[in-house]
C-alpha positions in Angstrom: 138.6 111.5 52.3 138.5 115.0 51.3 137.5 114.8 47.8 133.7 114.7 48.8 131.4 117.5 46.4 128.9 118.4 48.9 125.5 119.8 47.2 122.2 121.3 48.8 120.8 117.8 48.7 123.5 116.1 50.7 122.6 114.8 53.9 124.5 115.7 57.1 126.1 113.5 59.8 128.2 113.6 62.4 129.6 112.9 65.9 129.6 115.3 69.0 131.9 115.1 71.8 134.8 117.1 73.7 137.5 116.3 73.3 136.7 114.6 69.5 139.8 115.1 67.7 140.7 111.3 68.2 137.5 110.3 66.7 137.7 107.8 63.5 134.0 108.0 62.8 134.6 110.5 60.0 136.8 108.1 58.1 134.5 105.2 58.6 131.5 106.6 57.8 132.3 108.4 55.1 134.0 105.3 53.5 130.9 103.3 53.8 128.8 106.0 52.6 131.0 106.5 49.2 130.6 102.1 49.0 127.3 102.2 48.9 126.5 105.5 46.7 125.2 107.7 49.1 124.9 111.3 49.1 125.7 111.7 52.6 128.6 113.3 54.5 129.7 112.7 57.8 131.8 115.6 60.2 133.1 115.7 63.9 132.0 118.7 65.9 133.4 120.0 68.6 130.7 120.3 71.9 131.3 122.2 74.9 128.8 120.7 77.7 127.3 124.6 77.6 126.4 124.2 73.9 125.2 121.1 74.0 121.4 122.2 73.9 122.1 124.8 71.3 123.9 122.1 68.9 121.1 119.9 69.5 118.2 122.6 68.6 120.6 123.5 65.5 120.7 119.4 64.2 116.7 120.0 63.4 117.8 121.3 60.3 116.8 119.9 57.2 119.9 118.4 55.7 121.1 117.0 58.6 120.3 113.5 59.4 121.5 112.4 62.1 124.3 112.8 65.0 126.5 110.0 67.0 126.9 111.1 70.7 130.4 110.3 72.6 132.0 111.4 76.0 130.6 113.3 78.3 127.0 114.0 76.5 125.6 110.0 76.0 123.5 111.0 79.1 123.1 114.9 79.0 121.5 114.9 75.8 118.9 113.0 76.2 115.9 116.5 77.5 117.5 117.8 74.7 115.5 114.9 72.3 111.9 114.3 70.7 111.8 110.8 71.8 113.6 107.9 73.0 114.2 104.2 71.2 113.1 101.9 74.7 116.7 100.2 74.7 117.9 103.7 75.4 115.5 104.8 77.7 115.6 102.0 79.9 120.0 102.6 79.5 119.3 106.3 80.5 122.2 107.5 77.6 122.0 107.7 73.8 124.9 107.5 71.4 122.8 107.7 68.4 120.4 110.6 66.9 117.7 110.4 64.2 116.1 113.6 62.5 113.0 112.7 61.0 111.8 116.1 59.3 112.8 118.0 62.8 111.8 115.3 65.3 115.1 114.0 67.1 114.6 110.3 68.1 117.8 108.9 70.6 119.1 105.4 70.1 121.5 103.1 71.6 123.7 101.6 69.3 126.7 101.3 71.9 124.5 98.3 73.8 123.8 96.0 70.6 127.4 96.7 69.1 129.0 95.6 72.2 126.9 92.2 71.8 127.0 91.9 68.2 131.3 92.0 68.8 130.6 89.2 71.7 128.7 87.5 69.3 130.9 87.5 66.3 133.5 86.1 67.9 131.3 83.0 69.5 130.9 84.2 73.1 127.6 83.7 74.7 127.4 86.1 77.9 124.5 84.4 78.9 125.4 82.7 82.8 128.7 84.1 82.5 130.5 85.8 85.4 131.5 90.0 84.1 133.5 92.3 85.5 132.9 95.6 84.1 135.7 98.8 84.9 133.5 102.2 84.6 130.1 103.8 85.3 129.9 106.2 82.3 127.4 106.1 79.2 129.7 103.3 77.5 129.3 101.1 80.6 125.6 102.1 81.6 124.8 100.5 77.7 127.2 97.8 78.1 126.2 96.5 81.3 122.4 97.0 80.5 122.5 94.3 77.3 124.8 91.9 79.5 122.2 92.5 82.0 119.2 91.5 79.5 121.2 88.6 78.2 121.6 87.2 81.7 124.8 87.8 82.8 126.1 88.2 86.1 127.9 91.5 87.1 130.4 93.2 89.0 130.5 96.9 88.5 134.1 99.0 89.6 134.2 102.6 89.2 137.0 104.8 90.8 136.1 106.6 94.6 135.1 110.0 92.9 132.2 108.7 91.0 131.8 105.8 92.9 128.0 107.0 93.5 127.4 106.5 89.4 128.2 103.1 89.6 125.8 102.0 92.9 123.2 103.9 90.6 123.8 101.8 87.8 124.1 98.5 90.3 121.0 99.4 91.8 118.6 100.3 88.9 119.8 97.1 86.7 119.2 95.2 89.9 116.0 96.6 90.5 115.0 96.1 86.2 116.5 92.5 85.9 115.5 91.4 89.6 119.2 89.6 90.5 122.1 91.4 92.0 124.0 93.0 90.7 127.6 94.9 92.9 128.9 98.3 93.0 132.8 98.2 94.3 135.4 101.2 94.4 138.0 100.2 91.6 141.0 99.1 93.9 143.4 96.4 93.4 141.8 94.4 96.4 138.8 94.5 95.2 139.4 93.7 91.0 141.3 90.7 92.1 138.2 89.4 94.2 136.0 90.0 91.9 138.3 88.8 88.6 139.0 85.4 90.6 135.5 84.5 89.8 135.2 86.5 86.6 134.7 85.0 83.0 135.1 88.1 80.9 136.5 91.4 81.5 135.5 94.6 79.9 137.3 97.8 80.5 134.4 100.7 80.0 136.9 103.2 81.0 139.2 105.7 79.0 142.0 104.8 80.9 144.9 103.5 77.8 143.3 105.9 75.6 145.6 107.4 73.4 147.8 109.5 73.8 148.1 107.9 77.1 149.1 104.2 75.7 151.0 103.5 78.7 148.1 103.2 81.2 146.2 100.5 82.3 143.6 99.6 84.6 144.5 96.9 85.3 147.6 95.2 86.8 149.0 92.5 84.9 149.3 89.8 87.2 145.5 89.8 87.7 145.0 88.6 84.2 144.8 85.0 83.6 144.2 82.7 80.5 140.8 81.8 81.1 139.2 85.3 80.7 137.8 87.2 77.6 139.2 91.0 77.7 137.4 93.2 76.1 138.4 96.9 76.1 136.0 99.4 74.4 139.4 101.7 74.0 139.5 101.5 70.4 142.7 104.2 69.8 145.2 102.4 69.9 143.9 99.4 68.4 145.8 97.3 70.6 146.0 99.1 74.3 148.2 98.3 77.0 145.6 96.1 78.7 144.9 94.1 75.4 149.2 93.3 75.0 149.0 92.1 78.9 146.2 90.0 78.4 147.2 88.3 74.9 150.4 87.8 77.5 148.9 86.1 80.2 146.7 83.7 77.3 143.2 85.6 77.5 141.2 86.1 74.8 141.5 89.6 73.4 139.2 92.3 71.7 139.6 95.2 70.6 137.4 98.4 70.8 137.3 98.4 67.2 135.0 96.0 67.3 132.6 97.5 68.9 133.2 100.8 67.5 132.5 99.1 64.0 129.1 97.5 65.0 127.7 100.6 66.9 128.6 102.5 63.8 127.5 99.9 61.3 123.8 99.9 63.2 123.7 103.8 63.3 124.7 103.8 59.4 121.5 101.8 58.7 118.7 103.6 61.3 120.2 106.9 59.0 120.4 105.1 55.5 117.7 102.4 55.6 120.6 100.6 54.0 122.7 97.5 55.3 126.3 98.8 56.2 129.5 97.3 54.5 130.9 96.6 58.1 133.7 94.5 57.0 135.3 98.2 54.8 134.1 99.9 57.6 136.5 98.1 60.0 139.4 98.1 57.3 139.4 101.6 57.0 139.2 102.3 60.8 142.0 100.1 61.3 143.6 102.1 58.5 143.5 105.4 59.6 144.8 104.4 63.6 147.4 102.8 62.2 148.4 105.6 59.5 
């Protein structure tokens, strides 16, 4: 969509991240907004972690309404902001920013999207048994709603940043008052914890295109009676999802969530309900152009 006239009273949104030239959030956004007869336009900007607090200062502007957050800033921009939505401050990362006439409120949209896709598709974490690959801002807001909704977790994250994920373990444990693990993300350990495990999410960026032909998990681990759910959204269909459909798990895609969290910022920016179901047609649509 390229055919957009952009006046003075357009308003401004966007996406900031590094790298962001995979993002889709453009195309989505910009199709909803169009549906729904909205003078708004939505862009992809490039952030270096060093400009981050500039860019931020800069999004005050009048015009510009609001900003999504991806990797690596979900956590770093938050001193950046006026104020914080509780669900994000108790996740300790924001993917979603409001300007209301220069005051910058951070939401997370990640957390309820990630539900709402459970949801939709008629699976009740509540009780269930998670394993959750990653310690980042994606897994921080997953793992906080599964958390809330009275799941039971398992928290891998590779030996390097091992220490963000006995963070995590330890502050929802402390907040929800039941244990939750910390384990280095080795084979040994994922199968030990995935023998017990009803659901699987991969908060990682490991199948991410362009490298389709990783996963993080080996395929003889997988088994039929386990929802996989990889936030990877590019390619639709990731290594990890083709092994599990394989094996006869239940399979979603990151699309999903990337659809929901989108669909919830489009409304805190709009004050209008978003038409999800184009939304995730012309996501689909684009990664598979």
């Amino acid at each position: 969509m390229t055919n957009k006239s952009v006046s003075g009273k357009t308003r401004l949104c966007g996406v900031i991240g590094d790298p962001i030239e995979h993002t889709v959030s453009p195309a989505m956004h910009n199709a909803a907004f169009k549906k729904m007869g909205l003078d708004y336009w939505y862009v992809a900007f490039r952030v270096k972690k060093e400009d981050l607090g500039k860019t931020i200062a800069g999004m005050r502007a009048p015009n510009i309404r609001g900003l999504n957050v991806t990797i690596p800033h979900k956590v770093a921009v938050i001193p950046f902001l006026d104020e914080l939505d509780p669900l994000a401050e108790r996740i300790g990362a924001v993917n979603t920013i409001v300007n209301d006439d220069g005051t910058l409120t951070g939401y997370n949209t990640d957390a309820t999207g990630f539900l709402q896709a459970l949801l939709e598709r008629g699976i009740e974490p509540k009780g269930k048994n998670v394993v959750i690959l990653g310690a980042g801002g994606a897994s921080r807001a997953i793992s906080f709603i599964l958390a809330e909704r009275g799941a039971h977790l398992v928290i891998l994250n590779r030996q390097l940043e091992l220490d963000w994920a006995e963070e995590l373990a330890g502050r929802l444990s402390n907040i929800f008052r039941e244990e939750v693990r910390s384990l280095e993300l080795v084979e040994e350990n994922l199968a030990r914890a995935l023998d017990k495990a009803d659901i699987l999410v991969n908060a990682t960026s490991v199948g991410m295109s362009p490298n389709i032909d990783e996963t993080p998990v080996a395929s003889h681990l997988l088994k039929p009676d386990l929802v996989v759910f990889d936030v990877v959204y590019n390619p639709v269909k990731t290594r990890l999802l083709r092994e599990a459909e394989k094996a006869g798990a239940e399979t979603i895609s990151g699309v999903e969530m990337l659809v929901w969290q989108g669909a919830s910022a489009f409304e805190k920016w709009t004050g209008v309900k978003a038409p999800a179901k184009l939304m995730r047609e012309e996501v689909i649509k684009v990664l598979k152009a």
